[in-house]
N, C-alpha and C positions, 0 to 999 in steps of 0.2 A: 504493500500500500504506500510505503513512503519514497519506496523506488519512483512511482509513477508518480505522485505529489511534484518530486524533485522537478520532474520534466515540465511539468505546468508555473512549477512556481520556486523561484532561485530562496532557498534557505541559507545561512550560512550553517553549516555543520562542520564541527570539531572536524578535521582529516581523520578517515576512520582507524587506521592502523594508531594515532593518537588517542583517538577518541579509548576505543579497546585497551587499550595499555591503561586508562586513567579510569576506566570503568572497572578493570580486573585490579587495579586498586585498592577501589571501593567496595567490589562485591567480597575478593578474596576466591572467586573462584571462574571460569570462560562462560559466559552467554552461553546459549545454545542460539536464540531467535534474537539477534542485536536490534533488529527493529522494535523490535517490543521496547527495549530500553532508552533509544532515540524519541519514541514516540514520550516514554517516562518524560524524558527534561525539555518538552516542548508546553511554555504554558499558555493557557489558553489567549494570550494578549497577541501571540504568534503563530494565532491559529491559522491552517489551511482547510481548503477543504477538497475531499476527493471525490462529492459529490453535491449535489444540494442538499442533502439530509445531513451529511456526514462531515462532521466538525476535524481535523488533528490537532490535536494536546491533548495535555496531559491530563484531562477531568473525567474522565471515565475510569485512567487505571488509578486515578486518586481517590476516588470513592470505593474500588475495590480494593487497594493496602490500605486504606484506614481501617474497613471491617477487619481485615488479616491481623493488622498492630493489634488491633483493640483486643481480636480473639488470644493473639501471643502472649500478650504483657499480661492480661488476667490471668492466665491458667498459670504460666511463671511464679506470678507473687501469689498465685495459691497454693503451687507446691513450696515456694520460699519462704511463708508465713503461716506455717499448717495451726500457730495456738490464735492468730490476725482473725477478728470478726469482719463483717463486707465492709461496714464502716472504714475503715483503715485501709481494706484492699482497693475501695473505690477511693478513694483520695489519693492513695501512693499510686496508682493507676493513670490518675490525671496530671497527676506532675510529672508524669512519662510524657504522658501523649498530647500534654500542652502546648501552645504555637511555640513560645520561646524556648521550650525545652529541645525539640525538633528541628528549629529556626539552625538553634548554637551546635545539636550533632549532624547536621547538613553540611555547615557551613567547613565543621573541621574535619568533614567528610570528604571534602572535594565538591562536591555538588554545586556549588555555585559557579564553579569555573567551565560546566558545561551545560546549562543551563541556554536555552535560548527564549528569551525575551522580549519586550519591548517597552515594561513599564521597567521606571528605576528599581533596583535592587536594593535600594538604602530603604526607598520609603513605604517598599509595599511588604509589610512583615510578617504576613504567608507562604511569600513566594518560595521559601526553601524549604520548611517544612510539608509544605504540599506534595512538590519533587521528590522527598524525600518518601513519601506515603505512595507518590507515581510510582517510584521505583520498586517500593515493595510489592504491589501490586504486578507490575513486571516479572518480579522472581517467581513468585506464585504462579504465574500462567507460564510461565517460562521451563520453570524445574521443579513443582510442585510446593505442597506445606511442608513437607520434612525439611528443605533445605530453606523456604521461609525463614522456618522456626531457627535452623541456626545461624542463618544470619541477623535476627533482631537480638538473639540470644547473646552471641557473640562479637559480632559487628556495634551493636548499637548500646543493647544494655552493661553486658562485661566490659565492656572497652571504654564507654563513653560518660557510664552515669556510676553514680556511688547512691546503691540505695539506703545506705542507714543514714550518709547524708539529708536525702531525699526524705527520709521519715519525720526529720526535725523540720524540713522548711516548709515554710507556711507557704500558703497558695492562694486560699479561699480570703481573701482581702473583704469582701462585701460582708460576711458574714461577722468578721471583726467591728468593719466601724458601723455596722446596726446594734452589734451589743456594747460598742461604745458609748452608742445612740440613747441607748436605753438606761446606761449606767447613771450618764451625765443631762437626762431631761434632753437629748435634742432630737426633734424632728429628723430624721434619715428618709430621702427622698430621691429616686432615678427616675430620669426621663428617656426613650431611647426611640433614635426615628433611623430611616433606611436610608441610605444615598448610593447610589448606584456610578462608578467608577467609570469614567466615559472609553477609557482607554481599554480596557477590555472587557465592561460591562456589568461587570461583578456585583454583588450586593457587599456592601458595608453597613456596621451597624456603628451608631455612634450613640454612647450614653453618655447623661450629663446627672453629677451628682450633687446635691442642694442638700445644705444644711441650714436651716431656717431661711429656707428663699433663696440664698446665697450659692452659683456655683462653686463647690470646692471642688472638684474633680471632673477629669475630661478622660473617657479611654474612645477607644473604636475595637473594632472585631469582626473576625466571618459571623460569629451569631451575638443576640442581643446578652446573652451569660458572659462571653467572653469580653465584651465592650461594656458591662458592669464591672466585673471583676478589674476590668482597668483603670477607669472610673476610681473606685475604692480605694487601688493602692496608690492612686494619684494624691487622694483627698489625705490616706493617711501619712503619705511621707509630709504634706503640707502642714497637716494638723500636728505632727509630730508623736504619735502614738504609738 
């Protein structure tokens, strides 16, 4: 499919014998389908199309390595925490699978360097965790769940994150300054509207957090949880809490 894309429409792509070398990097082991993995780090702001229906980027195999993460990292911390109620699995869970958490093992992944884009890379702060998610997605249809599994296992979680770290750091920001909220008599209030990103279309969410009227806090996000939660740690580095 991207063979024939190529012919319609000039992409630049990494030199493949490059490209390959910088992907077996990353994977730790050789493609079987390299196309699946090209098609991974194209995002959707650099879409082609191979027909009218038929979008190329990376949103389809990013929907399917999010399911794959989400099913890997839970069952992991369920054999790694066998006395952990969900409570604790679902939290240490999210601080895996969080944009920034993704964003920073993308980035010291390699993955940004072969990324093909069009929106800035500074400001749009999905774009490498998403890739990241394309990619996994890719291995999946590429060489199945067994070797999925050991590349998030191996590649991403043993390599990249410390999870008793992970156990101590806080995440859930909203949940804090409402019981801040409550401690101290003030009013805690979000507001959160859509705005849609012209350059490649996207839905953004932007929440605005009011402490008696007052915004203290600005976050944005793919969904309105994620653009609270930013929002909150906004307000409370401000507030000082």
């Amino acid at each position: 499919m991207l063979s024939k894309l190529r012919k319609k429409k000039s992409y630049i792509f990494v030199p493949e014998k490059k490209f390959l070398k910088q992907l077996k990097e990353i994977l730790g082991f050789s493609p079987r389908n390299l196309e699946l993995y090209q098609l991974a780090l194209i995002h959707k702001s650099a879409s082609g199309r191979f027909s009218q229906q038929t979008k190329i980027n990376n949103e389809r195999l990013e929907f399917l390595g999010d399911a794959i993460l989400d099913s890997i990292v839970a069952e992991h911390l369920y054999q790694q925490f066998p006395d952990k109620d969900e409570g604790f699995l679902t939290q240490l869970r999210s601080k895996i699978v969080n944009r920034d958490t993704l964003k920073r093992i993308a980035i010291k992944m390699g993955i940004a360097g072969l990324l093909i884009t069009r929106v800035s890379k500074d400001d749009y702060n999905a774009l490498y965790g998403d890739a990241l998610e394309a990619l996994i997605g890719a291995i999946y249809l590429d060489r199945g769940f067994k070797k999925t599994r050991k590349f998030v296992i191996e590649r991403i979680i043993n390599y990249h994150l410390n999870l008793e770290m992970l156990c101590i750091t806080e995440v859930d920001f909203k949940s804090r300054i409402i019981e801040w909220g409550q401690k101290n008599k003030k009013e805690i209030n979000f507001t959160s509207q859509e705005q849609v990103n012209e350059t490649d279309n996207s839905t953004v969410f932007i929440s605005y957090l009011f402490i008696l009227d007052e915004i203290m806090g600005t976050g944005s996000g793919k969904s309105k949880k994620e653009a609270e939660q930013n929002a909150a740690k906004q307000a409370i580095q401000i507030i000082g809490i």
